[in-house]
N, C-alpha and C positions, 0 to 999 in steps of 0.2 A: 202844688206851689201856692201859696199868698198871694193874693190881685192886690196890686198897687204897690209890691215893692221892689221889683224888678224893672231896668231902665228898657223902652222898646228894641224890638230887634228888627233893625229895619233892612230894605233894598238896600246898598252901594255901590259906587264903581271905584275901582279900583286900576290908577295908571301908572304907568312908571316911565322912568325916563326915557327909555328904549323905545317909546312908544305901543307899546304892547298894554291890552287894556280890557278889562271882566268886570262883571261884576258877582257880589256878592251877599249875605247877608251879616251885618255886625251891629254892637250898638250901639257904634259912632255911628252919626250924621253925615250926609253929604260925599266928599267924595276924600278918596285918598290916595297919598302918593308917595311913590317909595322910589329909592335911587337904583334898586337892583332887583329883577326877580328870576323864577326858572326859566324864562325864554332868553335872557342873557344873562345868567350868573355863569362862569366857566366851569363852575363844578357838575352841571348839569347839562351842559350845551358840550361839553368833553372834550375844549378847549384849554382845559386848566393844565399851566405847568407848573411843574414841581423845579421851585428854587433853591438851587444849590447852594447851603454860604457853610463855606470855608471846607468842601469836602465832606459836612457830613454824613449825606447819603451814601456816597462809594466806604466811608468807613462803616458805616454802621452793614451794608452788604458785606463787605471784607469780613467783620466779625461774627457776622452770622452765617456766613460761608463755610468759615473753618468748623465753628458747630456743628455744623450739618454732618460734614464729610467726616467726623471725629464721630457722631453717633452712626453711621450708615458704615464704618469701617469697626467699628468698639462693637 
């Protein structure tokens, strides 16, 4: 690599709103803050629900039901 054209890569920490808080190394400055991470995003913490609008999960299961049972009897 070339000296002198890369920005530093320094210490940070790193909080969010949860309170939950690391650090890291990046080549931002200072510290950084984020509204959501792994310790409370529901995708990860395995509280996520799956919303329902207007039926389309039970149809899309309905339609991929009949598939199934149409290949597993054909």
């Amino acid at each position: 690599m070339k000296s002198g054209i890369h920005p530093p890569y320094e210490l940070v920490t790193v909080r969010c709103a949860c309170g939950n808080k690391w650090e890291t190394r990046s080549t931002m400055s200072g510290e950084v803050r984020l509204d959501i991470c792994s310790a409370c995003h529901p995708f990860f913490t395995g509280k996520q629900k799956l919303v329902d609008t207007a039926g389309r999960v039970e149809r899309f299961r309905r339609k991929y039901a009949k598939g199934k049972s149409k290949r597993l009897s054909g």
